[in-house]
N, C-alpha and C positions, 0 to 999 in steps of 0.2 A: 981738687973737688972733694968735699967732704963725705965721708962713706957712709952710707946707709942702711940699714936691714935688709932691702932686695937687693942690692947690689951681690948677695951672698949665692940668689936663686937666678940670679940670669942670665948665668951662661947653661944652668939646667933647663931655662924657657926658650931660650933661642936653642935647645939642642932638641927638643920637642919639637916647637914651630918647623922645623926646618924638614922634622921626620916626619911629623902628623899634619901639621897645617892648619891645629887648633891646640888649645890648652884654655883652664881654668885657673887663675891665680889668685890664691889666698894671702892677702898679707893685712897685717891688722895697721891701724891709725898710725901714719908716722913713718911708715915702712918707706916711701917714697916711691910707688908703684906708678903714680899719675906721671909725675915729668920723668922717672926713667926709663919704666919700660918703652915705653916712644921710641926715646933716643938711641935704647941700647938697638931694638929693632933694624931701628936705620940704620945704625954703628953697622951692623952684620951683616948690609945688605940680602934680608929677606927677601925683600921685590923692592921693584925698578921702580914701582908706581906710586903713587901717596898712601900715608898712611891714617885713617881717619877714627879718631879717639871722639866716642858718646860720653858725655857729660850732662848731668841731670839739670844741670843748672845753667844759664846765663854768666852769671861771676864767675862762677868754677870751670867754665871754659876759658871764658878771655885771659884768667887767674892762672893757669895750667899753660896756655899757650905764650904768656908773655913770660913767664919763670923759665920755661923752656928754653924761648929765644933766645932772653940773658945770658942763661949756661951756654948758649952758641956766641954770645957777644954779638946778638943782632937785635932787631928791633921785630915785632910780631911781624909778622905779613912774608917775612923769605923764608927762612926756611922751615921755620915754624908760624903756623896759621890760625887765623879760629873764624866760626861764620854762626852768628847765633840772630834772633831775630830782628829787624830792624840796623844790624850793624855784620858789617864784613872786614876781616883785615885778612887778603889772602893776595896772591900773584902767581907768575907764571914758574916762579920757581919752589912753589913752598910743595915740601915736601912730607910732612904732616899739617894735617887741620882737626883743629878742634871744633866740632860743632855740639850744641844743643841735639837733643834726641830727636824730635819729631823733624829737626833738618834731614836727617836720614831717613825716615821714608819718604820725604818729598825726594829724595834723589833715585832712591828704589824706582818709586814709580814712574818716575820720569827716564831713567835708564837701568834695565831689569838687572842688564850684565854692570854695571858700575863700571864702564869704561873710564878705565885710568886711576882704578885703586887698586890698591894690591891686598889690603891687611883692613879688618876693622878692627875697632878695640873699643868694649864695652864696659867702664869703668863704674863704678861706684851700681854694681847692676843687682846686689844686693837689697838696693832700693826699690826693684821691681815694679817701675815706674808701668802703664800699660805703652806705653811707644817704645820702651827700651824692648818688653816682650813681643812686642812687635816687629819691631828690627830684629832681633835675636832669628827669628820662624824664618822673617822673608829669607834672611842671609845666610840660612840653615837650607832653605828651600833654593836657593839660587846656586849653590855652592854642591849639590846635590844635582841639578837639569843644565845651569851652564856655567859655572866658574868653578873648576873642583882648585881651584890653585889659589882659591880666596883664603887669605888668613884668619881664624877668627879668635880672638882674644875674652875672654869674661875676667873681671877684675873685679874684687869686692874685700872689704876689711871682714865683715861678719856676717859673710853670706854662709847656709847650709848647699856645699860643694857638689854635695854627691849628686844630687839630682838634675842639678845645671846638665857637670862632664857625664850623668849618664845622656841625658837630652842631645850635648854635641859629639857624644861618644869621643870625647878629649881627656887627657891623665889633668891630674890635679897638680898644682905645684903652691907649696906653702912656705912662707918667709916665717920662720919664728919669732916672736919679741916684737920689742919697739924701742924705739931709738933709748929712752929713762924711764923711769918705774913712774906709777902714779901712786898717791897712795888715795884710797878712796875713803871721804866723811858722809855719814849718814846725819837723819834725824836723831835724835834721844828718844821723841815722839813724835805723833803725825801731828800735821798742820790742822788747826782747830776749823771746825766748819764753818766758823762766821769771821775768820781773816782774812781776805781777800787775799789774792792767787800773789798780785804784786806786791801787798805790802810783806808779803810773807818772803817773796826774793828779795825787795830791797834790803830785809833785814840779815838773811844772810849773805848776801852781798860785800854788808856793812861788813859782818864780820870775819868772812872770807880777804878782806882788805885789813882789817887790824891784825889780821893774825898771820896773813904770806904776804909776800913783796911778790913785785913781780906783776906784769900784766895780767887781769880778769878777763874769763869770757866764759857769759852768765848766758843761756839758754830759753827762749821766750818764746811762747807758739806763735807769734806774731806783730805787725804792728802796733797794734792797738795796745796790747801787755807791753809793746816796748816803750813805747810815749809814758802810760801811767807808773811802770815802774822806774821810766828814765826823771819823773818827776816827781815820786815817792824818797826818790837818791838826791836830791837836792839839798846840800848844808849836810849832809851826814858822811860825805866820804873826805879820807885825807886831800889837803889842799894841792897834793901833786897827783890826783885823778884827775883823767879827761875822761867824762863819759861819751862815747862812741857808740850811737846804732847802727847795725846792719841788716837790712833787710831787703826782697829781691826787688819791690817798689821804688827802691830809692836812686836816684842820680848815680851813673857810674864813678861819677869823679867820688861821690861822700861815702859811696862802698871802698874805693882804693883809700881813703883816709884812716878806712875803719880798718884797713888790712894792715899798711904799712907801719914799721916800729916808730914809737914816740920819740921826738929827739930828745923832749924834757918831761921829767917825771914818767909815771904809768898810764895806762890805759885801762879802761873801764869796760869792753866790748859788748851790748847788749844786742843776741844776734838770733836770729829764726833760724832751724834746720840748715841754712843756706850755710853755714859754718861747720856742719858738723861732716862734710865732705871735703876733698879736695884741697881744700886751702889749706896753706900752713899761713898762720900766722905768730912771725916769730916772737916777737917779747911777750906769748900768752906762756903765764906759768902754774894757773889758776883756772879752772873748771866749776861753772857753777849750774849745776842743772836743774831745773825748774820740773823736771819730768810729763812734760807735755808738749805734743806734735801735733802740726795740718798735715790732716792728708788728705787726699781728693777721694772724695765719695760721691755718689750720685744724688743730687739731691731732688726729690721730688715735687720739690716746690717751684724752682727755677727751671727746672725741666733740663735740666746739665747738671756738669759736676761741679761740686763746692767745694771749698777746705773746710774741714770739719776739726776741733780739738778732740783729743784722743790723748792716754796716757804713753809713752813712751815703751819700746820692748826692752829687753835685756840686750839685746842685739845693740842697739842705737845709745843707750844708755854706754856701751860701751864705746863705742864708736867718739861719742863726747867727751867721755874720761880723755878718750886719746889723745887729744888736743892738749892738752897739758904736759906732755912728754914729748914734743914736736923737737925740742932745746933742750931742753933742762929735766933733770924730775920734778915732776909739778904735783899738785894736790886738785880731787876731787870732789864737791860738796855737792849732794842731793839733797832737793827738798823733799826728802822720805827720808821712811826707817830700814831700818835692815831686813825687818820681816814685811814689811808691804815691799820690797824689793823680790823678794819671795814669790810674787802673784805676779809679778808681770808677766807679759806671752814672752817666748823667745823673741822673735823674727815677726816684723810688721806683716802684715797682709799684702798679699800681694795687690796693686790698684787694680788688676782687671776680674777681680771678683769682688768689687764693691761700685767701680765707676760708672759712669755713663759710658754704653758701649757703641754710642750714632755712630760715632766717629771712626771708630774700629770697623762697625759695620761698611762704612761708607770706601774705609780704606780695602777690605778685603772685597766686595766687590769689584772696586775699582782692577784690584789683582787677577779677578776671575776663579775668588775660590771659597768655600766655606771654613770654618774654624776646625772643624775636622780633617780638614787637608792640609793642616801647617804645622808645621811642630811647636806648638806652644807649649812653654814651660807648665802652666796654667790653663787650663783649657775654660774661656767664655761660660757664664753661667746661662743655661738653652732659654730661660725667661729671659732675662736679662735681655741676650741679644737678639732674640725674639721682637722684645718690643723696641728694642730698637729700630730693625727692619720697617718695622707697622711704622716707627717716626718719619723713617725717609721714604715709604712709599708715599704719606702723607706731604711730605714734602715736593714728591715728586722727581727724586733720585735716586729712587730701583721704581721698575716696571710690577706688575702683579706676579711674575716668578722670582722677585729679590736682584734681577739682575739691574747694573747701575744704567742708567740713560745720558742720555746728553746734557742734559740739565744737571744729572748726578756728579757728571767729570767735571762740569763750572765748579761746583760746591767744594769739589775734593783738592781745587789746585787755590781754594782760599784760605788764609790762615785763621778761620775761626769756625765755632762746632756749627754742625751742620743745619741749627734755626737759624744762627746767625748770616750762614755762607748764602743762605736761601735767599734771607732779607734781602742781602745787599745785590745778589747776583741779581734780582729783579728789578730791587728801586735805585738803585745804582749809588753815587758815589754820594748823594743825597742819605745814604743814609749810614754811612759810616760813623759817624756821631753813635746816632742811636746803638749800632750794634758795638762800639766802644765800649758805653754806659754799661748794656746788657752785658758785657764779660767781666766789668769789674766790678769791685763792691760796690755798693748803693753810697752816693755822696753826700747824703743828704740825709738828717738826722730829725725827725719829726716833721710834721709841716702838713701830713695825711699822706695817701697813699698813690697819690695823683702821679702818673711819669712824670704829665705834662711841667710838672714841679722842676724834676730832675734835669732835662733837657734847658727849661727856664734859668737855672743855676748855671748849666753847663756855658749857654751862649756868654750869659753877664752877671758872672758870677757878684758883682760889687751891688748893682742893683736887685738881685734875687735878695741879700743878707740885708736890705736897708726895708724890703718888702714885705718877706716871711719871718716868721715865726719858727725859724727849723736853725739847726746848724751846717757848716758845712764842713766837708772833710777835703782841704782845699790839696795833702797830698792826691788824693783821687782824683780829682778832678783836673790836676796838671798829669797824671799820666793818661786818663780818658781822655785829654785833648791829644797831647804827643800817637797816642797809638791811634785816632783819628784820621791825626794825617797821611799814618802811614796805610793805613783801611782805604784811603781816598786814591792814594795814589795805585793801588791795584785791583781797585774795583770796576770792575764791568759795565760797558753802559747799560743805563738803565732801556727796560723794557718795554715802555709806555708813556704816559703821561706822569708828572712828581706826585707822588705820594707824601701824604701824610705823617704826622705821628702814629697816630693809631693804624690806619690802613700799614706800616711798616712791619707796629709790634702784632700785628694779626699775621702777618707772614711768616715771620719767626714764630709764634704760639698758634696755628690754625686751632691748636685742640684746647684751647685757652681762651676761646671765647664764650663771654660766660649772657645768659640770659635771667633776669632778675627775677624770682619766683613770687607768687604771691603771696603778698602779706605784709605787714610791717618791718619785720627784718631785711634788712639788704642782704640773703640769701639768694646765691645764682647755680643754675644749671651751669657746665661748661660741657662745648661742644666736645669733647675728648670722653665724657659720660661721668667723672666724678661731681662734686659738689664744693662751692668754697662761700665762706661767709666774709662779710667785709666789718667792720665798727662803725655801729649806727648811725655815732656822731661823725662819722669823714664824710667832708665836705662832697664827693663822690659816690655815698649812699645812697641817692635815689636815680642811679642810671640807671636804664632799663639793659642796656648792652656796655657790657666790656671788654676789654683784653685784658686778662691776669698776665704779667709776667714774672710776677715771681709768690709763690706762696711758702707756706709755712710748712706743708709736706703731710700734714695729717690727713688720713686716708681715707678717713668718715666723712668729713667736712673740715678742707681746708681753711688758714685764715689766710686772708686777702693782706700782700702786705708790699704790694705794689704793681697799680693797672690803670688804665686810663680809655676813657670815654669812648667809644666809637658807634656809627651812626648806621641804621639799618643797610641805608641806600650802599653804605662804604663796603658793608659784608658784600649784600649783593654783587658789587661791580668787582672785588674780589674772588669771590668765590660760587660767581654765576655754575659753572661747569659740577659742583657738590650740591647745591641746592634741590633737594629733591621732594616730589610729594608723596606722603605714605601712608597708607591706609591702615591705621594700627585700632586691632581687640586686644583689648589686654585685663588682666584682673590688675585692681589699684588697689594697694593695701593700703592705703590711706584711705582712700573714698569706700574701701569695702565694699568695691562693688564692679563689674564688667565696664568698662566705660570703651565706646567707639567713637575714635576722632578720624579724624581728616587731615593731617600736619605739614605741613610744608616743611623739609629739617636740613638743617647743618650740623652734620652729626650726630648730637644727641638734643638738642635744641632746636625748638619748635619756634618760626619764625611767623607762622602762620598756623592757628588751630582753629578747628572747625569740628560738628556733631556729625558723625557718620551716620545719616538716619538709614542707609541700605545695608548695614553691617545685615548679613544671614545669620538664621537661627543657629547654622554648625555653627560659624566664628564663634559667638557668644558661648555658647556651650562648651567648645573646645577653650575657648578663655575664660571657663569657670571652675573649670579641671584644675586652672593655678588657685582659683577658688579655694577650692577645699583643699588642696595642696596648705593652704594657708588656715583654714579657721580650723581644719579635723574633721571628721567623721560624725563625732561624738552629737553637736546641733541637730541632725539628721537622723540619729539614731533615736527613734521610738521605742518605748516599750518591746513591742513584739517584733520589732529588728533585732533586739539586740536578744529577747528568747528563741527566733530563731536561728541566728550563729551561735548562741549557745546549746541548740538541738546539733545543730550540723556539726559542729566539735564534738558533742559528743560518741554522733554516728561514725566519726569519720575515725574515734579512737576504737569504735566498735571494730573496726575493717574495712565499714562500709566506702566507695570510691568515690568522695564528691570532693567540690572546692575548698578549698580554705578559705574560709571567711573569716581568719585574722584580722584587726585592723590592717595593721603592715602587709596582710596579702593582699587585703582589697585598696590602699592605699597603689600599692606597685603594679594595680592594673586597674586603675582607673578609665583611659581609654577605652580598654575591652568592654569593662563592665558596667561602667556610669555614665558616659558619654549618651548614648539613646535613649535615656529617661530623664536628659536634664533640661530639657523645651522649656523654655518660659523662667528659666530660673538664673538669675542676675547678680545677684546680689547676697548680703547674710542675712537679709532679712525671709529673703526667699529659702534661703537653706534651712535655716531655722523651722519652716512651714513644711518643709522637705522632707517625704518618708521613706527611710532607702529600702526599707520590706518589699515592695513590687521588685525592684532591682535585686535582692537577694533571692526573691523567687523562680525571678527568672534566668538564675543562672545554675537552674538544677534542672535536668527535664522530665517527661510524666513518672518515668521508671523512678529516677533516683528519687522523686517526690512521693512515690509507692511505697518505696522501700525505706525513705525517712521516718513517713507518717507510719508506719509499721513496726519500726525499730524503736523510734524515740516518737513519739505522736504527740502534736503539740495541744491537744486539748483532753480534758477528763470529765466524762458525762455523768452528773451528778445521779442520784435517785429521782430526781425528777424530769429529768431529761435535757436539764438543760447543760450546756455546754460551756466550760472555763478555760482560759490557758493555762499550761504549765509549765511553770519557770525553773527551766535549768542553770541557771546561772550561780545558781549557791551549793550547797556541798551537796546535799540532796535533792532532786527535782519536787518540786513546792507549790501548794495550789492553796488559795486561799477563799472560807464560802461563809454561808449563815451557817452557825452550828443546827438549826433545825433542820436545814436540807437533809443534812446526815439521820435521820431520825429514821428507825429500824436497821441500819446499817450496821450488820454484827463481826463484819470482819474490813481490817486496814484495807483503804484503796491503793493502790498497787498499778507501774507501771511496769508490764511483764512479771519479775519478780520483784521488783526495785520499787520497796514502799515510798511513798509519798510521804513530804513533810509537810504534812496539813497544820495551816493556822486558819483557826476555829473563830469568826465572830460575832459581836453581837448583833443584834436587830440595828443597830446604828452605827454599823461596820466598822467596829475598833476591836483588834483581839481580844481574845480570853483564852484563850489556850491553841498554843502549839505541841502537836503532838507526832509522832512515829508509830503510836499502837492505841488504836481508837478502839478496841473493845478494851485494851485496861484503862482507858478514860472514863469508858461509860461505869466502868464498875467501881473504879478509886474516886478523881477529883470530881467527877462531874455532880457527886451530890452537895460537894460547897458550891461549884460554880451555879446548880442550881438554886440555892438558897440567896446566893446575892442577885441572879439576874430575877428571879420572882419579884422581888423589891424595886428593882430600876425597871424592867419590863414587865410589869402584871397583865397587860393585855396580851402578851405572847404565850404559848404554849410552853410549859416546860415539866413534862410526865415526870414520874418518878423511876420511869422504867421505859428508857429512851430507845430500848432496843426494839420494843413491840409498843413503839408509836410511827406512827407517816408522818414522812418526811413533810415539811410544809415552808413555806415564805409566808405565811397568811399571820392576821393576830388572832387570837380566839373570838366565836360570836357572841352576840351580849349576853345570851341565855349559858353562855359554860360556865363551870365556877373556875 
């Protein structure tokens, strides 16, 4: 057998296992950790029981399981196993199995103690997939309350260690090297922004093949990138390439093609992530990395997780190099520079602080425990899985304290996310189809946003492309039938009478059902309370009711970007038990104005509206408090509102003990203080009409109004007796009058000692002087100001000697000169 890098650290891991009955092991790409640690395992007789190695991937199990076997000279299924979805090769004698990750919590939960394994082994865990950190907790928490004799293994080429074995409280063990050096090529310079992603790998490709020998395997975030750059490479590569893609979609026989060595000439391997694990594939001697990954994010548009593109980490990027040193020393080529190499993150994010967490939620329920009772590497983001909880109680698998129901355990034993598990577990095997479509990508390439499209393609698919206007994506649509059937064969019977299309996708989307607002744009309410729009010209723009299943995730207004028709009557007979009527006052910031309805609703979606003409006077006033919440104070505010909080600010700086009449204070106690003078007032137009003076008055009482008017006094009684306001709101408290009122006044008006800043005007009230000291007016300016107003005002008085005149408002009589 040929020796390998870990073949160095294994008898230091089985001498761990043996003493702790955990360990973390680091060994980088190429080391050979996947098929040996297994065997060495077994070699030592750690335990009697099976050994069960996690594998992120489908290929990279059954890939790992049958490389194994071989090195036994057996065929998979004895003594080496694998069980990933859809496909099993296991028996009575196999003595490790390789599965897929989320097979392991279906075993969890189905048997807590794992009767009849003895060892797990979590490989490539690095990837920090959420099922793997999920398996890690349960199998951390089982091994702790009833299996302490459980083995538990972590394996990763470029995982950060420390945190893992402080998690399992396990020593570390690290393989050095890799089997040949690589050497690594960058950019000269970065890829121009108007290249397109593929024509930019095809061309180093090209030249990654003129310049190594030796099998290629070039790095593509997925199908789509692999099609266009597998046909960008057309007539450009040497005549002894076979271009080969890989990807998880595809046929297991055309993935083994793409693994196994060429008999003639090279290989070209154009391959997703699903390569950059596990597999060796031997005549690769060439690395070409594209520097771009899917990873599953939450997407808020489909209401689940999605693959998102994403730049590559330092971590993964080396991870890729590695495959080039599997055999031989090989060469690396990035489509970057050395210094944008520079910015990458370390280490990918982990999935359970970016994904949909329904399913988590669903799973830890099902457990009996919240995220704070497991030891997650990662602890759940509390929004996140928050609204998760709110999905499944809408679903109807947890109860109103989060706990799972009967309904909950159907959902949890079906292999799809928990709108889907819902669907089917009600309409039964009828609807497997549909919930097929909904997990995969959309098949269907133009044609408008209609499912009913999608579904149409799906049955006849020859007559859909002879009918529409769209294209199709006929891989998709061969594994949406294949996983169909397997959906068929373990779904539930149905619960009633057959559903529909739409009645289906409303069960899966309850909070997706959208109502059509008015106006001309096909704008909808959705029951769930956000907003989506649709493109005016789709054929399905003028439905008054939809199901969105999938949007585009914008959080203002989604775009609509595939739903399909459904009929009031269908909501109804669905969701008779939700329908409720409500009696809603609310301020509309649109209408500007209190509106009281009557609504019958689903959710946030008014199914029936109607004019509450009995809404009470409180309702409407307590719904005008969001009112002014919204327009401000400022409409409201009169003149003499606004000079009396600036009297009361200024008493209140005097010592004196009264309210704040802040905006901001009177805003944050609106209740208290505006609420009982708001009778009869609806709307902005009313507020505008609105005087909040009575209201500021009455939140001082007779004393502190005593003591105001005394302190700061809002009016100054002229020589004639009559009575002005005075305006504190400017640096100096300010009264403005007919400069004749003032006539024999020989000394400044004055509040307390704090003179006034009098502006002085004419007979046809427009200034003429502002003054602070009105007996040096009468003796300085006031004899030009008399010479111009004699000329505009000759009928008015204007002495020469203003101090020993009376004061007057009057003109002079005909008989004065």
């Amino acid at each position: 057998m040929t020796r390998l890098p870990i073949d160095h650290v294994l008898p230091e891991l089985i001498a761990h296992l043996r003493d702790r009955g955990r360990a973390v092991l680091q060994a980088p790409p190429g080391a050979g950790k996947t098929t040996r640690v297994p065997l060495a395992m077994l070699d030592a007789g750690l335990t009697s029981q099976r050994i069960v190695m996690l594998e992120p991937r489908r290929l990279a199990a059954r890939a790992a399981a049958e490389r194994m076997a071989e090195t036994l000279d057996e065929a998979a299924g004895q003594t080496v196993g694998y069980r990933v979805r859809g496909e099993s090769k296991v028996s009575g004698q196999t003595r490790i199995e390789v599965v897929t990750e989320g097979i392991l919590t279906r075993m969890i939960q189905s048997d807590p103690e794992l009767s009849g394994i003895g060892a797990v082994i979590f490989d490539e865990f690095h990837e920090r997939s959420l099922n793997a950190d999920l398996g890690l907790a349960l199998c951390l928490e089982i091994t702790g309350a009833l299996r302490d004799d459980l083995i538990l293994v972590a394996m990763s080429a470029t995982l950060d260690a420390e945190p893992v074995a402080r998690l399992m409280d396990a020593p570390i063990v690290t393989s050095e090297g890799r089997s040949y050096p690589v050497e690594t090529r960058w950019l000269d310079k970065p890829v121009g922004k108007t290249v397109r992603f593929e024509t930019a790998m095809a061309d180093l490709i090209q030249t990654a093949a003129q310049d190594c020998s030796g099998g290629i395997l070039a790095f593509l975030p997925g199908e789509g990138e692999i099609r266009r750059a597998q046909a960008a490479l057309e007539g450009r590569l040497p005549k002894d390439c076979a271009i080969r893609p890989l990807f998880g979609a595809m046929p297991f026989k055309a993935q083994q093609d793409a693994i196994r060595p060429e008999t003639a000439g090279r290989k070209v391997v154009l391959a997703t992530s699903i390569a950059e694990t596990s597999l060796t594939i031997e005549d690769i001697r060439v690395v070409v990395d594209g520097g771009l990954a899917r990873r599953s994010r939450f997407d808020p548009g489909s209401g689940m997780s999605r693959l998102v593109t994403e730049k590559v980490t330092k971590a993964e990027a080396t991870q890729r190099a590695g495959r080039a040193g599997r055999v031989t020393k090989g060469v690396a080529y990035r489509l970057w520079t050395r210094g944008e190499d520079g910015a990458l993150a370390a280490f990918p994010p982990a999935e359970i602080e970016a994904a949909d967490l329904a399913s988590l939620a669903l799973e830890l329920a099902l457990w009996g425990a919240q995220p704070g009772e497991l030891p997650f590497l990662t602890a759940p983001p509390e929004g996140a899985y928050a609204e998760a909880q709110t999905l499944l109680r809408l679903l109807g698998a947890l109860d109103a304290e989060n706990r799972i129901t009967v309904h909950g355990r159907t959902l949890s034993a079906l292999p799809l996310h928990p709108r889907l598990a819902h669907m089917v577990a009600v309409a039964g095997s009828d609807a497997a189809p549909l919930a097929a479509l909904l997990a995969d990508r959309d098949p269907v390439q133009g044609g408008g946003v209609d499912l009913a499209l999608r579904m149409e393609a799906l049955r006849d698919p020859k007559r859909f492309a002879e009918r529409r206007n769209a294209m199709l994506n006929r891989g998709a649509l061969d594994r949406i039938r294949i996983e169909a059937k397997r959906l068929e064969r373990v779904a539930p019977k149905a619960k009633g009478d057959p559903l529909g299309i739409a009645e289906m996708a409303a069960l899966a989307y309850p909070d997706r059902i959208g109502l059509r607002r008015k106006g001309d744009d096909p704008r909808y309410q959705l029951s769930g309370g956000k907003g989506a729009v649709m493109e005016s010209g789709d054929a399905l723009a003028g439905a008054r009711l939809i199901v969105a299943t999938d949007l585009d995730g914008n959080p203002r207004e989604a775009r609509i970007r595939q739903a399909i028709q459904i009929s009031e009557s269908a909501i109804r007979a669905l969701f008779a038990d939700q329908i409720r009527w409500v009696d809603l006052c609310e301020w509309s910031k649109r209408d500007r104005r209190v509106v009281a309805r009557q609504q019958e609703k689903l959710g946030a979606i008014a199914l029936d509206d109607r004019v509450w003409k009995d809404a009470t006077a409180e309702l409407i006033a307590t719904a005008m408090l969001d009112g002014v919440r919204d327009l401000g104070l400022t409409p409201a505010m009169s003149d003499a509102a606004r000079r009396f909080t600036a009297r009361v600010a200024l008493a209140r700086d005097a010592g004196l003990t009264l309210p704040d009449m802040s905006d901001r204070a009177l805003m944050d106690s609106l209740e208290d203080r505006l609420l009982p003078h708001l009778g009869g007032v609806r709307s902005s137009d009313d507020w505008k009409r609105f005087d909040l003076l009575p209201a500021l008055r009455a939140m001082l009482d007779w004393g502190q109004m005593q003591d105001l008017d005394r302190l700061v006094p809002g009016k100054f009684t002229t020589p004639l007796g009559r009575e002005i306001p005075i305006d504190y709101s400017g640096e100096h408290p300010e009264i403005s009058l007919r400069l004749q009122e003032l006539f024999g006044q020989k000394t400044h008006p004055c509040v307390g000692k704090t003179p006034l800043r009098v502006t002085l005007l004419s007979p046809a009230q427009r200034p003429v002087q502002t003054t602070l000291d009105l007996p040096g007016f009468w003796a300085g300016s006031y004899a030009d100001v008399r010479k111009d107003m004699r000329a505009a005002y000759p009928k008015h008085p204007w002495p020469e000697d203003p101090t020993q005149a009376d004061p007057t408002l009057r003109a002079k009589r005909r008989h004065e000169s």
